[in-house]
C-alpha positions in Angstrom: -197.8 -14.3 140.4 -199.4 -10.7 140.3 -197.2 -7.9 139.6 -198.2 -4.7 141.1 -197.0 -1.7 139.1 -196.5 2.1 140.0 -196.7 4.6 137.0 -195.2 7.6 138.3 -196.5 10.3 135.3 -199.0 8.6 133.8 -200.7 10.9 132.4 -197.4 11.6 129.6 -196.7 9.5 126.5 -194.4 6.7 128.6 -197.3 6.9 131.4 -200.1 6.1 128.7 -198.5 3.6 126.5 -197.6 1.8 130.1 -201.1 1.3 130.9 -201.4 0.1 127.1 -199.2 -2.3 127.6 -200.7 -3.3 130.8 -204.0 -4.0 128.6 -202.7 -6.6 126.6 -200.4 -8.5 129.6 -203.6 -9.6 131.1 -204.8 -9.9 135.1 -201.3 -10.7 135.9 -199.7 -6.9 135.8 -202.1 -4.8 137.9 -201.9 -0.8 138.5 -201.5 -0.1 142.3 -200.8 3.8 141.9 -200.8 6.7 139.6 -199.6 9.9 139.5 -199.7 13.3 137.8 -198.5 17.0 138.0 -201.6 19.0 137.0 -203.1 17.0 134.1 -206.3 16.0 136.8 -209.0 15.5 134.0 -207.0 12.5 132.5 -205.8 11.2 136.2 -209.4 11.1 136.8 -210.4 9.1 133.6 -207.7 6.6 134.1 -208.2 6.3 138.0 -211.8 5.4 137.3 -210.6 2.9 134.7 -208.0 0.9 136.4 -209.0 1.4 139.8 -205.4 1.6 141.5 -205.4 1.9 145.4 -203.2 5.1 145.7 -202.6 8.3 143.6 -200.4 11.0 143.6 -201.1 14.8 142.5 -198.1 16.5 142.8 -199.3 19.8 142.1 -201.1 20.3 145.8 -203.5 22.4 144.8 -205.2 20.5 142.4 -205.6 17.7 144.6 -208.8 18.8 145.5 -209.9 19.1 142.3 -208.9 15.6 141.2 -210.4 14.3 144.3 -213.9 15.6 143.0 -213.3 14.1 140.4 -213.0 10.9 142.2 -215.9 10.9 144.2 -217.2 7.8 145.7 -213.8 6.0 144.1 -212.0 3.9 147.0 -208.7 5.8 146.3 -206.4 7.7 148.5 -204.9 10.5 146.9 -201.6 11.9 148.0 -201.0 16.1 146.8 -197.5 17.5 146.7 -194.6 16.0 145.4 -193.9 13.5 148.2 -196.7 11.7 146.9 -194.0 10.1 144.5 -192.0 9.0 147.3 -194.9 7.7 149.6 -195.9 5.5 146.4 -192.4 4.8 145.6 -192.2 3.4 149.3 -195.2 1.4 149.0 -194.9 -2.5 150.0 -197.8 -3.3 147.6 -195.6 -2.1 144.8 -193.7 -4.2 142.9 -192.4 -2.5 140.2 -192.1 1.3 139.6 -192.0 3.0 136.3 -190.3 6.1 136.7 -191.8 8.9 133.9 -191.6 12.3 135.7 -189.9 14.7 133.8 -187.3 16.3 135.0 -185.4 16.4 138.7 -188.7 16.3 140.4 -188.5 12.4 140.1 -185.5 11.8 141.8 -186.4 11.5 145.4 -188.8 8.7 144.5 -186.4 6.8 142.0 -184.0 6.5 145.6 -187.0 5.9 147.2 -188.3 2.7 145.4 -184.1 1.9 144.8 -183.6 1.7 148.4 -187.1 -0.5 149.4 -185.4 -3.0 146.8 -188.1 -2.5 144.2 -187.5 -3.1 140.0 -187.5 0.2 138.6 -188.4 0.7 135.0 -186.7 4.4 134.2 -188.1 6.2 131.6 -186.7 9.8 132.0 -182.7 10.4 132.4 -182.3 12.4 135.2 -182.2 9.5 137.8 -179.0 8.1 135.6 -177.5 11.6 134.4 -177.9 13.9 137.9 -177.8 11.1 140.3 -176.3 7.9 138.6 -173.2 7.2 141.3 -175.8 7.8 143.9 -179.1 5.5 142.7 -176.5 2.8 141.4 -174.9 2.6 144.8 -178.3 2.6 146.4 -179.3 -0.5 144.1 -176.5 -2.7 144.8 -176.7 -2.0 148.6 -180.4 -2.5 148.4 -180.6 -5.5 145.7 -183.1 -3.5 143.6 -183.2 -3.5 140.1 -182.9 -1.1 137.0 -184.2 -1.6 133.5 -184.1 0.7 130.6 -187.6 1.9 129.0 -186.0 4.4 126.5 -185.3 2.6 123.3 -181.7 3.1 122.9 -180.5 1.7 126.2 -183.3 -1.3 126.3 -181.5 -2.2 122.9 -178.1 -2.1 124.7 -179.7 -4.3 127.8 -181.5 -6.9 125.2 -178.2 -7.4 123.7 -175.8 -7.7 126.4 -177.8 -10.6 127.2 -175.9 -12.2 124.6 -172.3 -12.0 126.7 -170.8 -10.8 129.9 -170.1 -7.5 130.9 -166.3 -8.4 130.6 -166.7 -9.9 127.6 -167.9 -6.1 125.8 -165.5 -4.0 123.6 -168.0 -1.3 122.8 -171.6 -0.3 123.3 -172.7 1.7 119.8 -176.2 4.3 120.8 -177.6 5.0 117.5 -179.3 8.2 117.0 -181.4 9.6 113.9 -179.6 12.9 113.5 -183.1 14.9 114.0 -183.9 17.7 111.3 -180.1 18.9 111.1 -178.2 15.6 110.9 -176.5 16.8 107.1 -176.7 20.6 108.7 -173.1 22.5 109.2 -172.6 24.4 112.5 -173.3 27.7 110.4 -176.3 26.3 109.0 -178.4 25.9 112.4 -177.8 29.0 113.7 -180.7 30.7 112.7 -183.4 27.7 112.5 -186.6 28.7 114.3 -188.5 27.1 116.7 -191.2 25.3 114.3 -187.7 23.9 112.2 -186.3 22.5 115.5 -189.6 20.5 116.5 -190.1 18.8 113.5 -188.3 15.5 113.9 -188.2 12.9 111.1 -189.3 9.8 113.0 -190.4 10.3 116.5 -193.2 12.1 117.8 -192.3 13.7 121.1 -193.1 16.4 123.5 -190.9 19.7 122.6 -188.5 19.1 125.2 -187.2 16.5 124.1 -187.8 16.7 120.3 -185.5 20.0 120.8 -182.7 17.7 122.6 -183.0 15.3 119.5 -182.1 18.6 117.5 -179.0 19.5 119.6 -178.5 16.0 120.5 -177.9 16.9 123.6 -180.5 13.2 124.3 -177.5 11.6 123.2 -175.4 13.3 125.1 -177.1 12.4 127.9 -177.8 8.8 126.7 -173.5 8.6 127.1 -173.8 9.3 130.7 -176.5 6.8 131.1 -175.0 4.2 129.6 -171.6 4.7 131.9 -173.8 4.0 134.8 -176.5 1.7 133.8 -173.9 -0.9 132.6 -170.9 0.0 134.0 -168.8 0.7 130.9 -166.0 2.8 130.8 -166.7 6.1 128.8 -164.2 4.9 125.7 -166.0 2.3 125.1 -169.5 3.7 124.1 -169.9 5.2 120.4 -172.8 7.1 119.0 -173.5 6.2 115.2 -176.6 8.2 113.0 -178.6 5.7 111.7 -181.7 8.4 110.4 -184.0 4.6 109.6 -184.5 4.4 113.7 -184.9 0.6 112.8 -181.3 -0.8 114.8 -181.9 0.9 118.0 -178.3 0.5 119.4 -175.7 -2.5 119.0 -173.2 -4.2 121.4 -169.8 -5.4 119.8 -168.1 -8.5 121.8 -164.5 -9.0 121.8 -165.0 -11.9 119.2 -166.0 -9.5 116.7 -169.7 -10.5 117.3 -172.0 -7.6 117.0 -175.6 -8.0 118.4 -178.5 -5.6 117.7 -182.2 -4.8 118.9 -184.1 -4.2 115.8 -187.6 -3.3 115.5 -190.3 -0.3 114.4 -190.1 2.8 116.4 -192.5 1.8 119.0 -192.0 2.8 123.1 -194.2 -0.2 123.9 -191.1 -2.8 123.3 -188.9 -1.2 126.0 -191.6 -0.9 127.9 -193.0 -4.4 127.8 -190.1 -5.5 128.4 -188.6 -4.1 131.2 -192.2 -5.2 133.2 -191.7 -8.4 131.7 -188.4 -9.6 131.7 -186.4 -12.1 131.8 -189.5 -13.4 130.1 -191.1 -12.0 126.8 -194.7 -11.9 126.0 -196.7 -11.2 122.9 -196.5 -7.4 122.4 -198.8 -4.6 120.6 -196.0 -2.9 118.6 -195.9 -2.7 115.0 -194.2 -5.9 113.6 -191.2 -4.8 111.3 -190.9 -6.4 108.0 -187.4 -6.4 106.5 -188.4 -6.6 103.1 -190.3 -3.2 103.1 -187.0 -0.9 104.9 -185.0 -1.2 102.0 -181.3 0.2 103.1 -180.3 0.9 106.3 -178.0 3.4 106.9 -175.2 4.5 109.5 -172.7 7.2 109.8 -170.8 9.3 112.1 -171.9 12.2 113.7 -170.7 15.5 112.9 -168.8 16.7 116.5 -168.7 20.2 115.3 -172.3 20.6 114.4 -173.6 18.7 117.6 -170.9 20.1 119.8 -173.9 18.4 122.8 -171.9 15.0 122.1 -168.5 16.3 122.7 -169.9 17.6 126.3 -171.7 14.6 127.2 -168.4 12.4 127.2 -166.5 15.0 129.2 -169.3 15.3 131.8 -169.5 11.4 131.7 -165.2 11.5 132.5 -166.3 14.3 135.2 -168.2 12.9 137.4 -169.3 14.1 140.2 -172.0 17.3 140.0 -170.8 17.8 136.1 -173.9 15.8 135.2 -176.4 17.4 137.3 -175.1 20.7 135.9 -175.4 19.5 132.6 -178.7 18.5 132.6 -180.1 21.2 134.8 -178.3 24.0 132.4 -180.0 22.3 129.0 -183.4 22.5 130.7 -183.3 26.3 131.4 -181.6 26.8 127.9 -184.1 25.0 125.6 -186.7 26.9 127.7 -185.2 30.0 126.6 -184.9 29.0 123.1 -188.8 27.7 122.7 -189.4 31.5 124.3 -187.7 32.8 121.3 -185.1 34.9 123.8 -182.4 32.8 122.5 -181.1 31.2 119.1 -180.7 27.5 118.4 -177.1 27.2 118.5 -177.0 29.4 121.8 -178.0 26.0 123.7 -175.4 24.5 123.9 -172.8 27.5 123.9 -174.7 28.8 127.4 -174.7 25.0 128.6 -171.1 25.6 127.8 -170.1 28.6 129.8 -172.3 26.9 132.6 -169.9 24.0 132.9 -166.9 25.6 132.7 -167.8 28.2 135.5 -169.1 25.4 137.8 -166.6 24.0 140.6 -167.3 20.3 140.3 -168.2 18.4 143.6 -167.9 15.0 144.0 -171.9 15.2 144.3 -172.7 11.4 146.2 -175.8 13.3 148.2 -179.2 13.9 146.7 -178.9 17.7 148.5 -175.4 18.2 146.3 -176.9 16.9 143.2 -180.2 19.5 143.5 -178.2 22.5 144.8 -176.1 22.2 141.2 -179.3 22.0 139.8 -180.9 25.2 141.4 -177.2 26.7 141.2 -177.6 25.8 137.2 -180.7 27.1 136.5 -179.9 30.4 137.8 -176.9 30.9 136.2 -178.1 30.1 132.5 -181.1 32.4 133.0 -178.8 35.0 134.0 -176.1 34.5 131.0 -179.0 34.0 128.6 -179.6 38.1 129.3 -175.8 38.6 127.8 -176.4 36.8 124.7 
């Protein structure tokens, strides 16, 4: 049977390696719709290439500029950001890979949820800022959620190996990023060019900056709460700098299972198209004999204070998390500005939480008005600093 996929931001890293992955799978994963922000040369190029039905330009006014781009293409195109929605809604879909960064995903995420579609979530913020909300939605629905970020696919590979009941802790690893031997004193003055360069994984600077705070673990907590309904106690984070084990589940027989395998989006990827079934896949094959040791330790919780706020945002509940995530976007835009140090990151993320009155958040217009609310308020406290 055909499987008709929806690549909501497909012209980013998970958007692009998607359609990779579609390559090799063969006739029977086709592209139905596509969608970008502004990056219309590139929406173009793959639009003429795999032909899907509908696309979305969520930037309106460069619609018309994709759609010139397009001419003579049997394409409808879909400008403003309730393009993502209308595609998310789409009976032709079958599966929707969710890639937009940021909040401006979310609608379409409950969207595609609550038509009872397979989503395939790349980007947090439909787990962090909404994950009471879209998990309810999925289980009234009969949807279903798999991980394409590495750490949590790991955790979903290996649960396969036991019940839910049968779990006495989820381990996230996490490669420590530049800083993982730094002190707290140490990073206070790193520049911008020291944050982005990450040992192992080649990311956009968003991101590679939340690997330096490891505030993407923090975050990871919160999503792994939700996506497998753990309790927060039982879900560790352990450095392990070779990015080879990319999380572990322990049983309560001792047993500990782990995903292993190069650092490579395509297996998480793959996989969440594919499964319960596995196909041959275009990552790298990892070879034992050439990783020599593998390493783990613990986190230092005074360096990466991020951690110690992701578990009590995870306890919160409620808006917490959409605070959270909403104040670490505004700050690591101030610090790749250069109008605020490293270490002020976190501290203004911080101050954010602490003068936020938590809601109990189960509405979408809750969850973005402590966003907006968020934003504001560590633009305004980055000024003080």
């Amino acid at each position: 049977m055909v499987k008709q996929i929806a690549i909501l931001g497909s012209t980013g890293s998970i958007g692009k390696n998607t359609l990779r992955v579609i390559d090799a799978l063969g006739p029977r994963y086709q592209v139905a719709a596509l969608s970008a922000h502004s990056s219309v040369q590139l929406l173009a190029e793959q639009t003429r290439r795999y032909e899907p039905r509908f696309v979305a330009v969520t930037k309106a006014d460069y619609a018309e500029r994709f759609g010139a781009s397009c001419n003579g293409l049997d394409v409808e195109i879909l400008a403003g950001p309730d393009g993502l929605v209308q595609i998310a809604e789409l009976d032709q879909v079958d599966i929707v890979v969710a890639a937009v960064v940021g909040a401006a995903g979310l609608p379409a995420v409950l969207a595609a949820a609550r038509k009872g579609k397979r989503l395939a979530v790349a980007n947090k913020e439909p787990l962090v800022v909404a994950g009471e909300l879209l998990k309810r939605e999925i289980e009234k629905n009969g949807a279903a959620i798999l991980p394409v970020d590495s750490e949590h696919s790991a955790v979903f590979q290996a649960m396969q190996s036991g019940h839910r009941d049968e779990v006495n802790r989820i381990i996230l690893t996490a490669s420590g990023g530049p800083f993982r031997l730094a002190t707290a004193e140490q990073i206070r003055n790193v520049t911008v060019g020291q944050a982005l360069a990450h040992p192992v994984w080649d990311m956009g600077p968003k991101i590679t900056i939340d690997s330096a705070t490891m505030m993407n673990k923090a975050f990871e907590i919160i999503e792994a709460h939700w996506l497998f309904d753990m309790p927060v106690e039982k879900i560790e984070v352990l450095i392990h700098p070779e990015s080879i084990v990319h999380s572990l589940v322990e049983f309560v027989d001792g047993s500990m299972i782990a995903q292993l395998g190069e650092p490579d989006m395509c297996t998480p990827i793959q996989y969440a198209l594919t499964h319960p079934a596995r196909a041959a896949g275009i990552a790298p094959r990892l070879r034992l004999e050439d990783m020599g040791r593998l390493t783990f330790e613990r986190p230092n919780l005074e360096t990466f204070r991020a951690l110690s706020l992701g578990y009590e945002v995870a306890r919160t509940g409620g808006t917490a998390a959409a605070v959270f995530n909403a104040a670490n976007e505004a700050a690591v835009a101030e610090f790749l500005a250069g109008r605020i140090q490293f270490t002020n990151i976190v501290e203004l993320i911080e101050q954010c939480l602490n003068k936020h009155d938590v809601r109990p958040g189960v509405s979408l217009d809750e969850l973005l008005e402590a966003d907006a609310w968020a934003r504001r308020e560590v633009t305004e406290l980055a000024y003080s600093v």
